[in-house]
N, C-alpha and C positions, 0 to 999 in steps of 0.2 A: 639624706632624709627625704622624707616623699613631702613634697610641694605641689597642691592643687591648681597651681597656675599657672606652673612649666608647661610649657607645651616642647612635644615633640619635632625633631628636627624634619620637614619634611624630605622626602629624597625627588630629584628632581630627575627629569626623564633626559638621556641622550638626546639633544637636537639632532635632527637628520640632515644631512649636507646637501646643497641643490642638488646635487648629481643626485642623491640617493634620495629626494622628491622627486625628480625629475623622471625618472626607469618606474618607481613605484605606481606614479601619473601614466606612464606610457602603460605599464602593465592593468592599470586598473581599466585603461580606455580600452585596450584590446581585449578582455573581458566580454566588455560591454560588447562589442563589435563582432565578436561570436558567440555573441546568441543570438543576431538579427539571423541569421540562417533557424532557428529554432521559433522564432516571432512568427516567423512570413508561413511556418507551417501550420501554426497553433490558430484556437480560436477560442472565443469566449472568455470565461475566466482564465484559461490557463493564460493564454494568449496577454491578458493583462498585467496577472500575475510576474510572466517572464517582462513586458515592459515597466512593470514595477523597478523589477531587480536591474533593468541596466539603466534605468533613470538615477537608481541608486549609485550604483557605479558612474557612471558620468561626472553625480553632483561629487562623491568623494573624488574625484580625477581634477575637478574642478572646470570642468565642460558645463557650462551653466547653460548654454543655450540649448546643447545635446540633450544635454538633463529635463530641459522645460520640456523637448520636443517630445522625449518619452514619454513623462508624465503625460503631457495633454495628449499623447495617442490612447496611453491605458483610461484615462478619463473618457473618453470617445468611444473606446472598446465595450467597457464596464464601466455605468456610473455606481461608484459606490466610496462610501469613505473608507480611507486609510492612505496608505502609503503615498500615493499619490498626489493625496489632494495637502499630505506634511508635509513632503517635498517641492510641489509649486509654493504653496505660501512661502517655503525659506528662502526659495529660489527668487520669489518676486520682491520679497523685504531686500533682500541684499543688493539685487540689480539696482531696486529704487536709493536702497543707502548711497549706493557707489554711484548713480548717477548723480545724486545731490551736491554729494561730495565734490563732482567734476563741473556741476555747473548747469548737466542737462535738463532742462525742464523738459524737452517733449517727452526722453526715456523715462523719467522720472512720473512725469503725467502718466503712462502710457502703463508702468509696470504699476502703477497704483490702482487704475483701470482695472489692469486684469486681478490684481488683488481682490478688490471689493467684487468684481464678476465672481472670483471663485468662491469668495465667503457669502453672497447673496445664492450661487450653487448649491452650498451646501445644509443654507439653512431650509432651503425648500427640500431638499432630500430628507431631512430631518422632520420636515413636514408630512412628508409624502405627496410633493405635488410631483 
């Protein structure tokens, strides 16, 4: 008989095994690492666009620092919102979590810093200063 409170059973995903994070990690970083050869040619939007996408790549590889450094090159390149400026904020919440969590105050301080620098960034974009 149909009962409106049944809920259905969900299905849960395959875990993946270190080894098979591990290659997926390696393959997503080498990604990223050929299209610096495509970066160093481009300019302007495109130029940013492509540091977009291997900032993106990095941060799923879990290269957090690699990942910031793209991001804040396409920020430098092109100031403009979007991908960049979503991927430093996750980037800088998590480094600040994870330092908290270990105890660091200066990272902690420091990633909170460039937090509020990037959100004070983009409200003046939003301005138009």
């Amino acid at each position: 008989m149909f009962s409106p409170f049944k809920r259905k059973a969900r299905k849960t995903a395959p875990e993946k095994s270190e080894q098979e994070t591990r290659t997926s990690n390696e393959g997503l970083i080498a990604q990223a690492e050929a299209l610096q050869e495509e970066i160093d040619s481009a300019d302007g939007v495109e130029r940013s666009d492509l540091l977009d996408q291997q900032g993106g790549l990095y941060q799923r590889a879990g290269a957090t620092d690699r990942a910031i450094a793209s991001f804040e090159a396409s920020i430098e390149t092109t100031r403009r919102m979007g991908m960049a400026y979503r991927g430093l904020t996750t980037l800088y919440s998590r480094k600040r979590s994870e330092a908290a969590a270990a105890g660091d105050d200066a990272t902690m301080r420091e990633s909170f810093d460039k937090l509020q620098a990037l959100m004070q960034s983009s409200k003046d974009m939003l301005r138009g200063k």
